[in-house]
C-alpha positions in Angstrom: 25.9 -40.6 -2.3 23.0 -39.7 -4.7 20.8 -41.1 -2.5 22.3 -38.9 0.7 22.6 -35.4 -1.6 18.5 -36.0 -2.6 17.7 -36.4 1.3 19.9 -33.1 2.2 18.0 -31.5 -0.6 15.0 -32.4 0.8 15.6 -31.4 4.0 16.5 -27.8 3.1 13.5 -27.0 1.6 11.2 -28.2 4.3 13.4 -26.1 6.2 13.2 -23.3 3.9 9.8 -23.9 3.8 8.9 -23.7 7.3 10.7 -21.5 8.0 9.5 -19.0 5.6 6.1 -19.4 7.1 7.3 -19.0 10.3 8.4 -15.3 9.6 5.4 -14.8 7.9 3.4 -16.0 11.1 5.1 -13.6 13.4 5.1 -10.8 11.8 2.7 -8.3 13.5 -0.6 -7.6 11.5 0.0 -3.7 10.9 3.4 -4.8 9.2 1.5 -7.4 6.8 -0.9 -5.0 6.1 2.2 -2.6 4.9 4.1 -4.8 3.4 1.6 -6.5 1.6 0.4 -2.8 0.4 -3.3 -2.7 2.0 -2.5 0.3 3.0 -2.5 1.5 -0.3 -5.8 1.3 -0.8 -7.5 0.3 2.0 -7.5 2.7 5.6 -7.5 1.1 9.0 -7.8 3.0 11.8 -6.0 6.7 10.9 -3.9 5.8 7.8 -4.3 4.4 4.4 -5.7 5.2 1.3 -9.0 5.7 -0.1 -8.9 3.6 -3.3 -11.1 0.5 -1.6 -13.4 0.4 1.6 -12.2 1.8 5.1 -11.4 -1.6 7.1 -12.0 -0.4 10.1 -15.5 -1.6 10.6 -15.1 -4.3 8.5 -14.2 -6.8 11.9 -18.0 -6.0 12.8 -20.3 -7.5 10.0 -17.8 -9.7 8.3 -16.5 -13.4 9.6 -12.9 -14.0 9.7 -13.2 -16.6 6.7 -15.1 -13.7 4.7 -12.0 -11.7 4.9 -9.5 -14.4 4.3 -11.7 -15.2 1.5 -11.4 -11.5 0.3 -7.8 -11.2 0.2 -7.4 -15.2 -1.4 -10.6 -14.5 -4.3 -12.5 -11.2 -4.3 -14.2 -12.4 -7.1 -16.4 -14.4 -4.4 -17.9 -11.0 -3.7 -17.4 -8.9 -6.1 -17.3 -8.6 -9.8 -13.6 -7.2 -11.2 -14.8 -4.2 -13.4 -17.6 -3.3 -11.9 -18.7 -0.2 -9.2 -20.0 -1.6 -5.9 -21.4 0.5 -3.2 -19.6 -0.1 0.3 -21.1 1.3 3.0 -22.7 4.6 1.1 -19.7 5.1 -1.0 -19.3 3.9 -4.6 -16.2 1.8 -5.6 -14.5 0.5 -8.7 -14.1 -3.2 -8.2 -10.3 -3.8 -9.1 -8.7 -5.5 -6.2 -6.2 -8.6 -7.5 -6.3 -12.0 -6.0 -3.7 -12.8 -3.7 -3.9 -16.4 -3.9 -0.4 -17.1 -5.3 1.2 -14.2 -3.6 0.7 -14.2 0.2 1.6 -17.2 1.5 -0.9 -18.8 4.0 0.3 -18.1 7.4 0.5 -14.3 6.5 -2.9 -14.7 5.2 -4.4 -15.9 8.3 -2.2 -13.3 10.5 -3.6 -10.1 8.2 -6.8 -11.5 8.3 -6.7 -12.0 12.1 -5.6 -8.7 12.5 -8.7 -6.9 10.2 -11.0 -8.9 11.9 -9.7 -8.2 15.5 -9.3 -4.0 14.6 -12.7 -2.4 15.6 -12.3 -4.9 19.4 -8.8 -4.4 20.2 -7.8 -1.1 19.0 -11.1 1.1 18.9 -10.2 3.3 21.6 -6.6 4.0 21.2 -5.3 7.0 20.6 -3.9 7.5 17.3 -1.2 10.3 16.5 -2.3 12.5 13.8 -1.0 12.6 10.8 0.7 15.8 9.5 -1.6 17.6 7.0 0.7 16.8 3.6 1.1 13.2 4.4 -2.8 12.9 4.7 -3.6 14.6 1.4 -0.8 12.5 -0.2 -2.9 9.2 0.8 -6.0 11.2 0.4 -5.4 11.6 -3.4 -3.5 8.1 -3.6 0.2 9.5 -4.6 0.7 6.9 -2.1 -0.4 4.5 -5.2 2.9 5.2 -7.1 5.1 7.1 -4.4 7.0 5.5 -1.3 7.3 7.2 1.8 8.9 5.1 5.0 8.5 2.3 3.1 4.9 2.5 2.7 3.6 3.2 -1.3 3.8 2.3 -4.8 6.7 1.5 -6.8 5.3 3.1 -10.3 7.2 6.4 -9.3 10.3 7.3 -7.4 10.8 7.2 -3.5 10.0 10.1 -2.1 11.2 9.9 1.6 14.1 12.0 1.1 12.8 14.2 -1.7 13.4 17.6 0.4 17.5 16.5 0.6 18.0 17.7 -3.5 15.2 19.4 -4.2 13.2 22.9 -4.2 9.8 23.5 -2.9 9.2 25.4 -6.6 10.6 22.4 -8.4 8.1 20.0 -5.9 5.5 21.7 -7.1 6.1 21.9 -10.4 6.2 18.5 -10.0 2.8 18.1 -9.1 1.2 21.0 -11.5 3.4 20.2 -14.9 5.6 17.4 -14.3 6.4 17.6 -18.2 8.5 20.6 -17.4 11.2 17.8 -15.7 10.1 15.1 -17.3 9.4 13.8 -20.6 6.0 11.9 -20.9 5.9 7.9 -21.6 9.8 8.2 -22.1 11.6 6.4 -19.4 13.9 8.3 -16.8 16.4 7.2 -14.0 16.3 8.4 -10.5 18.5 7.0 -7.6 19.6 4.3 -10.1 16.3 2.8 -11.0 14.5 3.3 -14.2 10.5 4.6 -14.6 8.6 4.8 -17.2 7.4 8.7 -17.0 3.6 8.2 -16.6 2.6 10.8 -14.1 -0.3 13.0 -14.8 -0.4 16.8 -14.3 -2.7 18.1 -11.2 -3.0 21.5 -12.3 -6.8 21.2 -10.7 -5.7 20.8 -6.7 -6.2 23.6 -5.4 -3.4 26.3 -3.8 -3.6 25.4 -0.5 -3.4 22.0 -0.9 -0.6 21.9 -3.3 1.6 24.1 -0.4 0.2 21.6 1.9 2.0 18.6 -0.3 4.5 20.3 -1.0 6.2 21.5 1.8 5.6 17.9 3.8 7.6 16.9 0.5 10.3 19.1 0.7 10.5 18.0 4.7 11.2 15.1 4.0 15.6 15.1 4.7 
């Protein structure tokens, strides 16, 4: 009986196993490269954020085991704390390892699909992003914010923001959060708990704090 319950065991977790790899290996690239948050920092083709290198290009000069090797051990080819310049622009080297993380058949599917980007998808047409939703990646409130989905998880979801709140109180917000919130104490929202951390932008400028704002307050 012992001998039948180890074998059944054993049999679900190769199961489990494969199968969990198996998802991971047909999921499309752009969703990898959501869910695994590149697009946080990283933009390929019209989205993303500006935190690391554009991707786009990166297909071009780099081999597909470079990339793999990039998302597995950055360290390889770059030093963690240190500015780098990429392609004319200076960066701060922070990117994590994602050795332990992303398991290996979504590693080789993301880095399939970065590779492949400038050869299969250079001359599609890509739908233009509304003005608010671009300066919201642009200035990486994508870093702690959720919208569809896509973002951080230091900060509340926005995707429905506009449903309960004002375009005043969104851009208060942005300008003086401390008039809503209480700095470094923490706060629940839709049932989860933050730790208020969120800095006051009181240097963007008018237009692009309307712009922000009302895609915000859009948002139903």
């Amino acid at each position: 009986m012992k001998r039948f319950i180890f074998i059944a065991a054993l049999c679900f977790a190769f199961t489990f196993f494969v199968s969990s790899n198996f998802a991971f290996a047909t999921a499309s690239g752009p969703k990898l490269f959501k869910e695994y948050y590149c697009i946080n920092c990283h933009t390929l083709g019209h989205e993303g954020g500006t935190v690391g290198p554009g991707l786009s290009n990166v297909g071009k000069t780099k081999s597909l085991s470079w990339i793999k090797d990039q998302i597995l051990n950055p360290a390889m080819h770059f030093i963690m704390g240190k500015k780098s310049e990429i392609n004319g622009k200076v960066y701060f080297i922070r990117m994590p390892g994602f050795k332990k993380t992303i398991p290996p058949a979504a590693v080789d599917r993301l880095a399939a699909y970065i590779k492949s980007f400038p050869f299969e998808r250079a001359n599609l047409a890509y739908p233009k992003l509304p003005a608010g939703l671009a300066l919201f990646r642009d200035d990486n409130c994508i870093a702690c914010h959720r919208i569809d989905g896509v973002g951080g998880k230091v900060g509340p979801n926005l995707s429905h923001i506009g449903k309960t709140k004002s375009l005043s109180w969104i851009e208060t917000q942005i300008v003086d959060p401390k008039v809503h919130f209480t700095y470094g104490v923490p706060v629940t929202v839709n049932g989860h708990t933050y730790l208020v951390i969120m800095p006051a932008f009181k240097d963007i400028s008018a237009s692009q704090l309307d712009t922000i704002a009302r895609y915000l307050k859009s948002l139903k």
